[in-house]
N, CA, C and O atoms as a GROMACS GRO file, in nm:
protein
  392
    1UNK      N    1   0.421   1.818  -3.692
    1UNK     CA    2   0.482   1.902  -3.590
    1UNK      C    3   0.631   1.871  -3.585
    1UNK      O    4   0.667   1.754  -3.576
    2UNK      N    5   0.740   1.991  -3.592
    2UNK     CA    6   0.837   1.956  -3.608
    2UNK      C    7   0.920   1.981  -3.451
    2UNK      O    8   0.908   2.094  -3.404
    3UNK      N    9   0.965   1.926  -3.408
    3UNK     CA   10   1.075   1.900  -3.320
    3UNK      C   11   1.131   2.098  -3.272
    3UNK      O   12   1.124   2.138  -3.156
    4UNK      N   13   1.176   2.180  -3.375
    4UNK     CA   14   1.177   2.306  -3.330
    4UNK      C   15   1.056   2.382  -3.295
    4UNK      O   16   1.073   2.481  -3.224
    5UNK      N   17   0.951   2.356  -3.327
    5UNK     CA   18   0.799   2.409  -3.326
    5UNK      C   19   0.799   2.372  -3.128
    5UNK      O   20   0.776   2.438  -3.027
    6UNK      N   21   0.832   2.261  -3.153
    6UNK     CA   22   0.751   2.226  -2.962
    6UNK      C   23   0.937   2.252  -2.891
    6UNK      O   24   0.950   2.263  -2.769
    7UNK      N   25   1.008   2.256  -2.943
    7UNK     CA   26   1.099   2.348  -2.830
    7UNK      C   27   1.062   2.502  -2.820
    7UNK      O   28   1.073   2.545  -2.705
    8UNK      N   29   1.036   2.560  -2.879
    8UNK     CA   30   0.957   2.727  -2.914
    8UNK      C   31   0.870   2.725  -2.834
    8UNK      O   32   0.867   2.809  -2.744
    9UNK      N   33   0.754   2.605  -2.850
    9UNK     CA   34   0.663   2.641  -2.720
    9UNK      C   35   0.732   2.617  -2.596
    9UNK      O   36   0.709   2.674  -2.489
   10UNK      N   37   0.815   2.532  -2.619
   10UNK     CA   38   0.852   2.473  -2.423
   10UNK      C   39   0.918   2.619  -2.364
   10UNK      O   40   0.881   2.668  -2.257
   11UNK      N   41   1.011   2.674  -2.441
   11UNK     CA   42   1.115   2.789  -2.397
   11UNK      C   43   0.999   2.896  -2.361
   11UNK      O   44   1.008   2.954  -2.253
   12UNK      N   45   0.861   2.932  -2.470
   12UNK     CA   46   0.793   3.076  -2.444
   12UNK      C   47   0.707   2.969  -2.341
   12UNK      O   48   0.623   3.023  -2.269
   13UNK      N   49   0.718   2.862  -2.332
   13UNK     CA   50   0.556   2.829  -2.234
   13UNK      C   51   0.680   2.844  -2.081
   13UNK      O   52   0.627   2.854  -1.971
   14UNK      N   53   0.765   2.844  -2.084
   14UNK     CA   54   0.818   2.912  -1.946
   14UNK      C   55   0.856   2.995  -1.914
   14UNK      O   56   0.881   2.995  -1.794
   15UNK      N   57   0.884   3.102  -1.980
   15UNK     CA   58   0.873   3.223  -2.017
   15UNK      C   59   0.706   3.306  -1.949
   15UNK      O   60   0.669   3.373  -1.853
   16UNK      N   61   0.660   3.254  -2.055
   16UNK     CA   62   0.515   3.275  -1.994
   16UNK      C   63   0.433   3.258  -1.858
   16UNK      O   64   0.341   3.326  -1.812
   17UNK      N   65   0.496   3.147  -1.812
   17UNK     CA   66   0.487   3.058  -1.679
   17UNK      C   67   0.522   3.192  -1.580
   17UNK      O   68   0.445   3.245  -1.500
   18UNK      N   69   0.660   3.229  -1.610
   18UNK     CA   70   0.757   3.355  -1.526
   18UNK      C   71   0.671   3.472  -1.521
   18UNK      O   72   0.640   3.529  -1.416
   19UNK      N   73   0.630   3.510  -1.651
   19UNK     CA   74   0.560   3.641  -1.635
   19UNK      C   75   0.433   3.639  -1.613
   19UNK      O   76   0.394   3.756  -1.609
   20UNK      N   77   0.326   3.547  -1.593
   20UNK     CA   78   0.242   3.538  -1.494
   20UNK      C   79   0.222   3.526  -1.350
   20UNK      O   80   0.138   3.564  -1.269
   21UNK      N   81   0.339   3.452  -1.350
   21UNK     CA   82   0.378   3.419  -1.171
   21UNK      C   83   0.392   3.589  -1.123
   21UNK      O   84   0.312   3.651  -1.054
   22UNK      N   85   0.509   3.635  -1.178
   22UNK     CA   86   0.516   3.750  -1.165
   22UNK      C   87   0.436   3.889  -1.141
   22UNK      O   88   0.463   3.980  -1.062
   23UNK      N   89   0.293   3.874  -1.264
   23UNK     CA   90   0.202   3.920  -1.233
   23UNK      C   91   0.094   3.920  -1.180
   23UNK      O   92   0.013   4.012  -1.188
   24UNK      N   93   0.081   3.823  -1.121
   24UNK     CA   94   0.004   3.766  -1.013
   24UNK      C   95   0.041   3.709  -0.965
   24UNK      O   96   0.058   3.589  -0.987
   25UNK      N   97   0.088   3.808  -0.830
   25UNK     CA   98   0.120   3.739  -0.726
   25UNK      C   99   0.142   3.680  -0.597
   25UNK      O  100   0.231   3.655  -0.516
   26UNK      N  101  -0.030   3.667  -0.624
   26UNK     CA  102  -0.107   3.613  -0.491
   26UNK      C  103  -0.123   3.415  -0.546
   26UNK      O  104  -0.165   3.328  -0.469
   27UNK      N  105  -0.080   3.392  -0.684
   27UNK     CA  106  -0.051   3.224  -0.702
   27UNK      C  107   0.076   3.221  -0.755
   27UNK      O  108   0.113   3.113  -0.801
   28UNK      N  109   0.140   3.299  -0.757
   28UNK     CA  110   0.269   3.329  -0.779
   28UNK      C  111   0.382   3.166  -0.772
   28UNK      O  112   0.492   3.220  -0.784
   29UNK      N  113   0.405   3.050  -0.764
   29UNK     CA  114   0.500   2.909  -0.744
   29UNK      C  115   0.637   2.959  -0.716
   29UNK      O  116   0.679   2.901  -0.615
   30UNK      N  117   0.718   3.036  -0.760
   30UNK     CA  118   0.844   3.077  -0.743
   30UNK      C  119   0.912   3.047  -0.893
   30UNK      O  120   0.843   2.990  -0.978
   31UNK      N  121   1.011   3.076  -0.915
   31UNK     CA  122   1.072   3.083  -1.038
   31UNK      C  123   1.084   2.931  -1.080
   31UNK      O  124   1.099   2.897  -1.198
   32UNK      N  125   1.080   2.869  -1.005
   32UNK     CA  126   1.145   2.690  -1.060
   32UNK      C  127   0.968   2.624  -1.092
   32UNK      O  128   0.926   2.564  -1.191
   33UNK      N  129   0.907   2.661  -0.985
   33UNK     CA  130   0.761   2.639  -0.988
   33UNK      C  131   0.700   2.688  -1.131
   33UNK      O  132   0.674   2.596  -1.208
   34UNK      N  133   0.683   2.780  -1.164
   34UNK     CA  134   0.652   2.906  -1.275
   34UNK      C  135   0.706   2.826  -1.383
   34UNK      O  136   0.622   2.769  -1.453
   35UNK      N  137   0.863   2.806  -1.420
   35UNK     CA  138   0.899   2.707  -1.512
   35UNK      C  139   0.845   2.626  -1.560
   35UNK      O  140   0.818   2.616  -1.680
   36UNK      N  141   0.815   2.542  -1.462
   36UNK     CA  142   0.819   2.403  -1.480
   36UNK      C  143   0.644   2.352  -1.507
   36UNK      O  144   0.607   2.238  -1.536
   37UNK      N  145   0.559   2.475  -1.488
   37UNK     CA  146   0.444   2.480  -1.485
   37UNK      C  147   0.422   2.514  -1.630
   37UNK      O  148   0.367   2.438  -1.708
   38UNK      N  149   0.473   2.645  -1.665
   38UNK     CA  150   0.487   2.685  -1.774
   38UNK      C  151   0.511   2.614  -1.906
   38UNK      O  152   0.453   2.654  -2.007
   39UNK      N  153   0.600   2.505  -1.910
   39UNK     CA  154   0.720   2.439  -1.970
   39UNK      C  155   0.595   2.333  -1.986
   39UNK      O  156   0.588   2.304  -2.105
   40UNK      N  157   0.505   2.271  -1.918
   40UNK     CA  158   0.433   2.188  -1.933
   40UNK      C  159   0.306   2.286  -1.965
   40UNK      O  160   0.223   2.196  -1.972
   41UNK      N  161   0.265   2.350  -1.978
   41UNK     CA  162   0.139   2.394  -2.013
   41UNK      C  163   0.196   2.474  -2.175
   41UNK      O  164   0.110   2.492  -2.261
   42UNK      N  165   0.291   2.503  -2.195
   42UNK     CA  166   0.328   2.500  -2.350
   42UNK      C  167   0.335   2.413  -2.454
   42UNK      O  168   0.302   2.433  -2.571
   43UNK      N  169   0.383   2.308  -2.400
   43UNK     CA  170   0.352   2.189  -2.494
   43UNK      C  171   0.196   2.160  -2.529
   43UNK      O  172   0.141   2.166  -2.639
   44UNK      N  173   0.145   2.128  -2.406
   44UNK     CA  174   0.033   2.111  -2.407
   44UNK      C  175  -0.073   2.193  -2.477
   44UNK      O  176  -0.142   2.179  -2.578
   45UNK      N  177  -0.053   2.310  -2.358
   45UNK     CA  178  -0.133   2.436  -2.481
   45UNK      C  179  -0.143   2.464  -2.593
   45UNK      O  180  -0.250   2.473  -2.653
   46UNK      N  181  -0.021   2.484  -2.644
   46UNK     CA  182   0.040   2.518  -2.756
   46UNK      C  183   0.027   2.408  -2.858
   46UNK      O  184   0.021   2.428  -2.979
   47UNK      N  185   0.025   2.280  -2.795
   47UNK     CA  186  -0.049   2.155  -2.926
   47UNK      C  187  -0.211   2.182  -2.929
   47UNK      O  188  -0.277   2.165  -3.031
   48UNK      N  189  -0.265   2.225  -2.814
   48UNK     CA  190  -0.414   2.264  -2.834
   48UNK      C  191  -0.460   2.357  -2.918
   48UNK      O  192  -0.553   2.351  -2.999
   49UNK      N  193  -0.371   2.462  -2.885
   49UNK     CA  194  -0.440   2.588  -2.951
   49UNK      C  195  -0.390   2.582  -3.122
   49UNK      O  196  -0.438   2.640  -3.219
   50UNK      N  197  -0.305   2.514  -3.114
   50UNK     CA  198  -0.283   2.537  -3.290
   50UNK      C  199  -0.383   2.398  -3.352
   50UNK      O  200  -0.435   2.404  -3.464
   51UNK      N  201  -0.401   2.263  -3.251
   51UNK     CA  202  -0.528   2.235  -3.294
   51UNK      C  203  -0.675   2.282  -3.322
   51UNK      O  204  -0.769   2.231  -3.382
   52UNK      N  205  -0.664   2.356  -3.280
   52UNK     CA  206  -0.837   2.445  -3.286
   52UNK      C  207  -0.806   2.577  -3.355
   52UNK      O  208  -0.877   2.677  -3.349
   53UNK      N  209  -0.675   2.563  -3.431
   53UNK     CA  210  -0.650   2.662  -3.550
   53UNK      C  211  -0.610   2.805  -3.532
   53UNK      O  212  -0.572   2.885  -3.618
   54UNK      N  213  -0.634   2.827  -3.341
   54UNK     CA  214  -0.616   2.970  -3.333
   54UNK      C  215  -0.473   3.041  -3.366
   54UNK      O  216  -0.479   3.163  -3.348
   55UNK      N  217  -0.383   3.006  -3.397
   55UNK     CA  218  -0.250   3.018  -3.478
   55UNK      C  219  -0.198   2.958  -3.548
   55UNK      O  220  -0.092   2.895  -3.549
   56UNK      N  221  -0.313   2.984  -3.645
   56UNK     CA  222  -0.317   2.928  -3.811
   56UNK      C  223  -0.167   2.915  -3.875
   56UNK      O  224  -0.134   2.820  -3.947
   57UNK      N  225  -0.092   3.010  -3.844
   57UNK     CA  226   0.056   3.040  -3.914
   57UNK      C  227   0.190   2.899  -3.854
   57UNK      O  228   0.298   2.867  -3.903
   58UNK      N  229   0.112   2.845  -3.729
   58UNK     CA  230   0.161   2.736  -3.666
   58UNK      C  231   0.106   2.609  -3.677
   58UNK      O  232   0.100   2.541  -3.574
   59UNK      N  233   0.077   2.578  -3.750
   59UNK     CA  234   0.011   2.416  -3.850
   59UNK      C  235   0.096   2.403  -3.902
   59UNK      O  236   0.159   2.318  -3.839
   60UNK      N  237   0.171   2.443  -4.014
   60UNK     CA  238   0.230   2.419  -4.133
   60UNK      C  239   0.358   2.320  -4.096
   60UNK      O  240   0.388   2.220  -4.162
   61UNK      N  241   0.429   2.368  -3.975
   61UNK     CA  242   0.546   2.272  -3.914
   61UNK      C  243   0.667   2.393  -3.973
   61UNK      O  244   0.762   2.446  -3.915
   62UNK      N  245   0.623   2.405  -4.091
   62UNK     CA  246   0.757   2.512  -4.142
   62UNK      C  247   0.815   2.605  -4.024
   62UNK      O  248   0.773   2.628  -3.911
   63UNK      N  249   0.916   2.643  -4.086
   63UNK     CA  250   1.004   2.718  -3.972
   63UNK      C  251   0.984   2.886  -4.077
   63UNK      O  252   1.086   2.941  -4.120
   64UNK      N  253   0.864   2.938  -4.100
   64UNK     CA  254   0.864   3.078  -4.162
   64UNK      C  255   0.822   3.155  -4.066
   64UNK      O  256   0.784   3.095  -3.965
   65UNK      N  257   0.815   3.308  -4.064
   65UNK     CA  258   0.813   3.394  -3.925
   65UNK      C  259   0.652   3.385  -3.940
   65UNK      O  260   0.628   3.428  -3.827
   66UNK      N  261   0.533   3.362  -3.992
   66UNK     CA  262   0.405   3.302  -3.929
   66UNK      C  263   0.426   3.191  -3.848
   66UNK      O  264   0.380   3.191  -3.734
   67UNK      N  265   0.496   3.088  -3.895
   67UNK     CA  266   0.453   2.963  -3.779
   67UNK      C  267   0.582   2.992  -3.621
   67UNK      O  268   0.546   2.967  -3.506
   68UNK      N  269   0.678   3.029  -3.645
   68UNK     CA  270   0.755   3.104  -3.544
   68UNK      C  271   0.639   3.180  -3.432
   68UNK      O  272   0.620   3.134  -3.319
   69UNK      N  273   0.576   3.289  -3.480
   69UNK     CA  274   0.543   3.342  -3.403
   69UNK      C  275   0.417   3.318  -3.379
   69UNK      O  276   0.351   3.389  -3.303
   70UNK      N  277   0.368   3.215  -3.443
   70UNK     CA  278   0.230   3.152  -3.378
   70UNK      C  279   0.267   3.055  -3.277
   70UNK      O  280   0.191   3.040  -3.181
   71UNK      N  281   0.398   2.971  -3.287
   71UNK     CA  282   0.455   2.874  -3.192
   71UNK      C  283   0.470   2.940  -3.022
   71UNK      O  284   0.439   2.894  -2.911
   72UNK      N  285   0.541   3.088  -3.075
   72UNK     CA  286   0.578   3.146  -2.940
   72UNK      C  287   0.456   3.198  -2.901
   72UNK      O  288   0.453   3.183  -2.779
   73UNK      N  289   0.348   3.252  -2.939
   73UNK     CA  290   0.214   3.284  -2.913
   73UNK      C  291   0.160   3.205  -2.787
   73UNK      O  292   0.156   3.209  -2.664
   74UNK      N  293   0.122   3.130  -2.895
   74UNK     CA  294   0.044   2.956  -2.817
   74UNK      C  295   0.139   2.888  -2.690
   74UNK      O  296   0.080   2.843  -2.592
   75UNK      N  297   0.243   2.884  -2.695
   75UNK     CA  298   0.363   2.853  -2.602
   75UNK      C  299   0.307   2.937  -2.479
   75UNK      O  300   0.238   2.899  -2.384
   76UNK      N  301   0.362   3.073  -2.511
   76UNK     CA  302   0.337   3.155  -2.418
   76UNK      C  303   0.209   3.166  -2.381
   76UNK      O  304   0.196   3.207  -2.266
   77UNK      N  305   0.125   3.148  -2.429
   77UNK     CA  306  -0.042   3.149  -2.393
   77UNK      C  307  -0.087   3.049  -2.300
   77UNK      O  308  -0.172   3.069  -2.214
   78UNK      N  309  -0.012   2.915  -2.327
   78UNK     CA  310  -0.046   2.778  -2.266
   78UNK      C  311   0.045   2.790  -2.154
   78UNK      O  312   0.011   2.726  -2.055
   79UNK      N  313   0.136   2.847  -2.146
   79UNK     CA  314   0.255   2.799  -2.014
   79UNK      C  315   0.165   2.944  -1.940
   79UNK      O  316   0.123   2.889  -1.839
   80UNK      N  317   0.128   3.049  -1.934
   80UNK     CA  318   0.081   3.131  -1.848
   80UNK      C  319  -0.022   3.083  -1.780
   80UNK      O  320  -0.029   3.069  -1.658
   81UNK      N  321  -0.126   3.050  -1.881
   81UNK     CA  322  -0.260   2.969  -1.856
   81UNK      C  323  -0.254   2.849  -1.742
   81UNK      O  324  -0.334   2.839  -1.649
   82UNK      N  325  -0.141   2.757  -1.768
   82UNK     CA  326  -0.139   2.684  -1.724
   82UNK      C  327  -0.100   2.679  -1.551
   82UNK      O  328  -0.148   2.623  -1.452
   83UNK      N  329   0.017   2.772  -1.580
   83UNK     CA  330   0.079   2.794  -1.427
   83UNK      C  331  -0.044   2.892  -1.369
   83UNK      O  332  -0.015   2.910  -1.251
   84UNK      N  333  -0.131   2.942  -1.390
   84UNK     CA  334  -0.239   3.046  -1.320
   84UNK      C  335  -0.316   2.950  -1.294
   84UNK      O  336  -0.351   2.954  -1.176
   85UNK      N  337  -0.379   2.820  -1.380
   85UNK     CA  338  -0.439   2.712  -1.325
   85UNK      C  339  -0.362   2.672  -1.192
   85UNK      O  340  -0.417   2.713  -1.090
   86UNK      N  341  -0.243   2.599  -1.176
   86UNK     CA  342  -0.223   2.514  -1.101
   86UNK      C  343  -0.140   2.628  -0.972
   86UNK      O  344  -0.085   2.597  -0.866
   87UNK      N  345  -0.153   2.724  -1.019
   87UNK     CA  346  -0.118   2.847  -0.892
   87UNK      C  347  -0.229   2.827  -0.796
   87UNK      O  348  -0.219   2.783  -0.682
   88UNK      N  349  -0.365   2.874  -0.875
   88UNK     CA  350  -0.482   2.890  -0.830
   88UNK      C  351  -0.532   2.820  -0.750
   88UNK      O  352  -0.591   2.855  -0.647
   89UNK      N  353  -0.500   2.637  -0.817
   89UNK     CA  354  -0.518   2.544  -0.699
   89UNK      C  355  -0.468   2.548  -0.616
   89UNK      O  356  -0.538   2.547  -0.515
   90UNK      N  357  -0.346   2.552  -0.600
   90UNK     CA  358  -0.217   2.553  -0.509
   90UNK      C  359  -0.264   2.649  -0.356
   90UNK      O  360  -0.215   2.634  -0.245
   91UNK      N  361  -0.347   2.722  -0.386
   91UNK     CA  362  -0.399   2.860  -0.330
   91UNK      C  363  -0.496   2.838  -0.275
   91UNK      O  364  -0.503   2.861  -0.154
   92UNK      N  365  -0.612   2.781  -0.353
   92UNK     CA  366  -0.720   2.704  -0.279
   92UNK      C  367  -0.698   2.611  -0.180
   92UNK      O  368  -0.747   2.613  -0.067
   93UNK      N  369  -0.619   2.528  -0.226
   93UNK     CA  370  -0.567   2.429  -0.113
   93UNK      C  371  -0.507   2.453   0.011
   93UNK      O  372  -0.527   2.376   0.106
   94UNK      N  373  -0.430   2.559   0.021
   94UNK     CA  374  -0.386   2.631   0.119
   94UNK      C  375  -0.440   2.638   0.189
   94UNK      O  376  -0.438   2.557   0.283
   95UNK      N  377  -0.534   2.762   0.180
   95UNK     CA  378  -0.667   2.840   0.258
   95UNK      C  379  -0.795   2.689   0.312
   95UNK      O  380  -0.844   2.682   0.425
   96UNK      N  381  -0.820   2.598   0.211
   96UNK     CA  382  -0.904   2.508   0.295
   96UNK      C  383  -0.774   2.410   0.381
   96UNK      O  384  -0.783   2.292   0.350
   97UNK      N  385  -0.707   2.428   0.440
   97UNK     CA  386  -0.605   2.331   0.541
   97UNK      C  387  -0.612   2.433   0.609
   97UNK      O  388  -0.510   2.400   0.670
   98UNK      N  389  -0.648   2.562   0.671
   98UNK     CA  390  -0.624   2.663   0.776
   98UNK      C  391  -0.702   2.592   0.845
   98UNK      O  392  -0.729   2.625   0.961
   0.00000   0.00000   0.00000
């Protein structure tokens, strides 16, 4: 894994973070929230999902437009995922403190 591969995910996994918040937005965190949720569920994600091969074109480490756009894929897949997880809680928790 090369060093540009997991900045690609960090930038689309907050990216992703944004446009989920955005679209749902009843767990919605706010823009810094969404980030920073995002930004950590890209790395993460995005080392998962290209472990279990689902963006085959993003193994290789190379910098060719398969592993590019399997990086921003998985990025963006894991930072949405992630911030809708910890929205969700965020939400639950709410509603049981009423």
């Amino acid at each position: 894994m090369n060093i540009i591969a997991l900045i690609i995910q960090l930038i689309c996994g907050a990216l992703g973070g944004n446009i989920s918040g955005k679209l749902l937005k009843n767990i919605d965190l706010g823009t810094l929230g969404n980030s920073i949720a995002g930004v950590v569920g890209g790395g993460v994600g995005g080392q998962i999902l290209n472990a279990l091969g689902l963006f085959a074109g993003a193994q290789g480490g190379s910098l060719d437009l398969a592993s590019i756009i399997g990086n921003i894929a998985s990025g963006g897949v894991g930072g949405g995922v992630m911030m809708a997880i910890i929205g969700l809680i965020k939400s639950l928790l709410a509603k049981s403190n009423r």
